[in-house]
N, C-alpha and C positions, 0 to 999 in steps of 0.2 A: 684630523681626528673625527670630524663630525663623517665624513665619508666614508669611513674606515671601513661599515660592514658595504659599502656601494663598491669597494676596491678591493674589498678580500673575501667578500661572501659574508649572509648572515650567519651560516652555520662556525663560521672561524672565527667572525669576530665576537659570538659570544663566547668566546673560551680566552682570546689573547686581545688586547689593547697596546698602540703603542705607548711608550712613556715618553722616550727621547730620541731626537735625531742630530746625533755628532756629526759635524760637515766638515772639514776644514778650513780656514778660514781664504779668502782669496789671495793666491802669490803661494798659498804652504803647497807641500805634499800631502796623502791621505785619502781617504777612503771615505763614503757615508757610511756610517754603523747606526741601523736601526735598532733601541733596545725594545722588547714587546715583553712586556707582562704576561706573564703565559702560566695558566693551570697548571698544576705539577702535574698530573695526568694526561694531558694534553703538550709536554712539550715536546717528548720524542717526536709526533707526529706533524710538530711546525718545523723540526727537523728536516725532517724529511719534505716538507713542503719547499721549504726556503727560497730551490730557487723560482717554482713559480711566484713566490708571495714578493719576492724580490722584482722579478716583471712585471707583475702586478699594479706596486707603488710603483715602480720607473714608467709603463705606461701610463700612469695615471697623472702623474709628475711631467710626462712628454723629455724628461732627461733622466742621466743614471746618479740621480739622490741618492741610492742605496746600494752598496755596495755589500754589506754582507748582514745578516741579523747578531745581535745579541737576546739572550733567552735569560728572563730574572723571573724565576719560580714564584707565583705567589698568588693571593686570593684576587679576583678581581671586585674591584667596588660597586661600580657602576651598572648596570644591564644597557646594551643596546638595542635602541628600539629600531623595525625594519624600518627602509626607505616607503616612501608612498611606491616605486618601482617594483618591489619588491611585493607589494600586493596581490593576493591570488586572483580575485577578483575586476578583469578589465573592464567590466560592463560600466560603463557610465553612471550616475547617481540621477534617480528621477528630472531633480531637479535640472538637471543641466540639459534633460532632452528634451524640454520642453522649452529652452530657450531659443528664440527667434532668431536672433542670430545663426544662430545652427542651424535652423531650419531653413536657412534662405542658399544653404550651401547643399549642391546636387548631387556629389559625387559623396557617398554613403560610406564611403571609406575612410577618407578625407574630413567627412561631418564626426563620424565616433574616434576616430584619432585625435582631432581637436576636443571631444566633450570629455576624452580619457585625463587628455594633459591639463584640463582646466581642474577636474574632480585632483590628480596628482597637488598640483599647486593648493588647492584650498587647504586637502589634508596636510600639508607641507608644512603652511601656517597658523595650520591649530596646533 
């Protein structure tokens, strides 16, 4: 759940959240049935999304957890907030380009791809 808009996009998952995922138990037959809380205005169009949102969670998953959606109409509670990924802004935070560390690293590629993923991280655990 916490991944949800990293796995289905921010635009989708402020409209649907999952609720529950039916599996079968080990030894039964069965299917995974995702159920997603879903805008009443917005559920024709998970509809129709399905089966990417279904490869989606299976690549996300690395196996096929999900075999088909279930759709229960209804308000959502919660907001989702973006991933630090998800930020428009890759430029680094002052703060980190002034660190020595990074500066002791030559290849300027290499140096702002490390100062991106450190700023990610910080914002991650605030």
């Amino acid at each position: 759940i916490n991944e949800w808009a990293d796995i289905v996009g921010h635009d989708i998952a402020m409209r649907c959240r999952p609720k529950k995922l039916d599996r079968p138990r080990p030894g039964q037959s069965g299917e995974g049935v995702l159920t997603l809380r879903v805008e009443a205005g917005f559920a024709l169009e998970v509809q129709h999304l399905a089966p990417i949102l279904i490869e989606r969670i299976n690549g996300y998953f690395g196996f096929r957890a999900v075999h088909r959606l279930r759709l229960l109409q209804a308000p959502l509670t919660a907001q989702v907030t973006p991933s630090a990924a998800a930020d428009d802004d890759p430029a680094p935070g002052p703060d980190m380009q002034d660190d020595p560390r990074l500066a002791a690293i030559p290849d300027s590629e290499v140096r702002d791809a490390l100062a991106r993923l450190a700023r990610a991280v910080r914002t991650r655990r605030r």
